[in-house]
Residue, then its C-alpha position, 0 to 999 in steps of 0.5 A: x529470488x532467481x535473476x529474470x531471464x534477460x535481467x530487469x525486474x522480475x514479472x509477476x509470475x516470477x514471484x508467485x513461483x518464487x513464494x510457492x516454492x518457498x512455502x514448499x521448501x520450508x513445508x509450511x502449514x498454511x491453510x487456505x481459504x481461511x481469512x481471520x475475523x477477529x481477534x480477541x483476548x482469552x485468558x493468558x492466550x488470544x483467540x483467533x477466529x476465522x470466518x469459516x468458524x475454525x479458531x486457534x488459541x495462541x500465545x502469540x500472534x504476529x498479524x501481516x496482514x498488510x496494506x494492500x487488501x484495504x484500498x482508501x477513498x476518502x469520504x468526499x462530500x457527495x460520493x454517494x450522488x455521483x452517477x458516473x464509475x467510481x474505481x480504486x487504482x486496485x480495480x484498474x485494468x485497462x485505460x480502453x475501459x474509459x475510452x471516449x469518455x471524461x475521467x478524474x484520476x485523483x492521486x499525485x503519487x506513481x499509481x495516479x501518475x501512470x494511469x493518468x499517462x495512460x487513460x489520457x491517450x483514450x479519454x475524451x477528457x483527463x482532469x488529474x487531481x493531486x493534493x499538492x503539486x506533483x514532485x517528479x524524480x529525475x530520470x535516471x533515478x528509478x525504482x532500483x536506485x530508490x531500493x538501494x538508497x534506503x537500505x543504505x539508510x538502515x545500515x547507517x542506522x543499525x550502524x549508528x552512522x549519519x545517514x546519507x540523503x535520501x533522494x525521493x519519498x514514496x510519494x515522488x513519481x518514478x519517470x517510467x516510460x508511459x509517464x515520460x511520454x505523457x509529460x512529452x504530450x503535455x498532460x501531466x498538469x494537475x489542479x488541487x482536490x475539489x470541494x465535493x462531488x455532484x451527479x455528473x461530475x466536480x466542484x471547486x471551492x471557487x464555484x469551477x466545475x468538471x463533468x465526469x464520467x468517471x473517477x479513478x481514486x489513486x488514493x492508496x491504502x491503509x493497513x488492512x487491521x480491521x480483524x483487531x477491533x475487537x483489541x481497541x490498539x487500532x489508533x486514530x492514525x489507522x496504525x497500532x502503538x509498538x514498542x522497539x521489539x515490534x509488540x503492540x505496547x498495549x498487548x504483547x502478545x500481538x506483533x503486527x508485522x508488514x504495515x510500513x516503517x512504523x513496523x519496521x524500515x522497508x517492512x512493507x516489501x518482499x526484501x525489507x520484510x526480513x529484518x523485521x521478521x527475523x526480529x519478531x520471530x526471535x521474539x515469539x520464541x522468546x515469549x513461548x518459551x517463558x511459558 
C-alpha cells in the first residue's frame, strides 16, 4: 500500500483505492451484489447458494467472511423494555447525536474508550460501563508499536525461538488523543456491568440505578458464520474447529480464513491476512488437483 502523503496511517479512502486497485491488477471475478446464504454439502463437492438464487458447486470453499458484518450485544435481562436509543459501536457516528442527553457507553476496550471520550463533551450525563476495570497502554505505545510486537511474536514462532513479551492485548486501550484528553477531564471511570435493563434506564445487582437515554453497546463482534449453519462446525464458542493447514476438521473442504488468530496469527488484519491466505491457497490447489 502506498505511504500516505504526509506519512502517519492511511485514511480510509486510501484503502478502498488500494483494494480496488488490487482486484483490478490480478482482474479478479468478483461479483457483486451477491451475499452467500448458506452452505451445504452435495455429494463430493459443497454447494453455495446465494440469496439472489445463483449457486456454485465447489471443491473447495474458503469462507472470509470475517467479524465485523456481525455486531454482538449481549442478551441483557430487559433490553427489549427499555424505551430509550439502543446502537452498536458499528452505528455511531457523531457524539452531537446524543447531545443534552444521559448515555451508557458499555465497553472497556478502545471502541468503548474513544466514544466515552467523545459523547461526555456533549451528553448531559456518561455512565462508562466496563466488564472489569480498564487496562490503559502507556502513551508512547500506539497502534503501530502493537503491530510491530506481534509480528515479532509470529517470526519467533515460525522460527521456533522464545517469543518476546507482548505488551498490550487487544482489549488494552490505545492512549490516542481524544482518550488523553478525557482522562485529563477526569471522565475515564467506569463501574462494573449492571444486572438488567429497565424503561428509562439501569439497575445494579445492590439496587443503584441510572436513567438513560440511550446506550451505546461497545460490545465487539463475532465471526459473521451464520451462512455454515447448514454444516453444524459452528461451535459453542462462536468459532469452527481447524486443523494446522486452516481446514475446518469436521469438513476439509471448508477453510475459514480472517476470523482471528484461531485461523491464523494476526488473520483478522489486512497485513496479517497474508500468511494465512498463501497458506490456504496452496492447500485448495492441493485438494483440486488430487481431484
Amino acid at each position: 500500500m502506498p505511504a500516505p502523503a504526509g506519512g502517519g496511517y492511511p485514511p480510509r479512502n486510501a484503502v478502498v483505492a488500494y483494494l480496488a486497485a488490487y482486484e483490478a491488477r490480478y482482474a479478479l471475478p468478483v461479483r457483486r451484489p451477491v451475499r452467500v446464504a448458506a452452505i451445504r454439502a452435495a455429494g463430493h463437492r459443497l454447494r453455495v447458494d446465494a440469496d439472489d438464487g445463483a449457486a456454485w458447486d465447489a471443491r473447495a470453499v474458503i469462507s472470509a467472511t470475517g467479524n465485523w458484518a456481525n455486531p454482538f450485544i449481549p442478551d441483557i435481562p430487559g433490553r427489549d423494555h427499555f424505551a430509550g436509543r439502543q446502537i452498536h459501536s458499528a452505528a455511531y457516528r457523531r457524539p452531537e447525536d446524543f447531545a443534552g442527553q444521559s448515555a451508557l457507553v458499555v465497553g472497556g476496550g478502545n471502541s468503548g474508550a474513544q466514544i466515552l471520550a467523545e459523547v461526555s463533551r456533549v451528553a448531559a450525563l456518561t455512565t462508562w460501563v466496563t466488564e472489569r476495570e480498564p487496562v490503559f497502554l502507556p502513551d508512547g505505545v500506539d497502534g503501530r508499536v502493537l503491530f510491530e510486537r506481534a509480528t515479532a511474536r509470529w517470526l519467533a514462532e515460525r522460527e521456533g525461538m522464545p517469543a518476546p513479551p507482548a505488551q498490550g492485548g487487544l482489549g488494552d486501550i490505545v492512549a490516542v488523543p481524544p482518550v488523553r484528553e478525557a482522562r485529563a477531564r477526569g471522565v475515564l471511570c467506569s463501574v462494573r456491568p449492571f444486572a438488567r435493563l429497565k424503561a428509562d434506564g439501569a439497575v445494579w445487582a445492590d439496587g443503584r440505578s441510572v436513567q438513560a437515554d440511550a446506550i451505546i453497546w461497545c460490545t465487539g463482534f463475532r465471526p459473521a458464520l451464520a451462512h455454515l449453519a447448514p454444516l453444524g462446525l459452528v461451535g459453542a464458542d462462536g468459532r469452527v474447529a481447524v486443523d494446522r493447514r486452516g481446514r475446518a476438521i469436521a469438513e476439509p473442504r471448508l477453510l475459514p480464513l480472517g476470523y482471528g488468530d484461531w485461523t491464523g496469527m494476526a488473520s483478522a488484519t489486512l497485513a496479517g491476512v497474508t500468511r494465512a491466505a498463501r497458506e490456504a491457497v496452496a492447500t485448495v490447489a492441493e485438494a483440486c488437483a488430487g481431484h
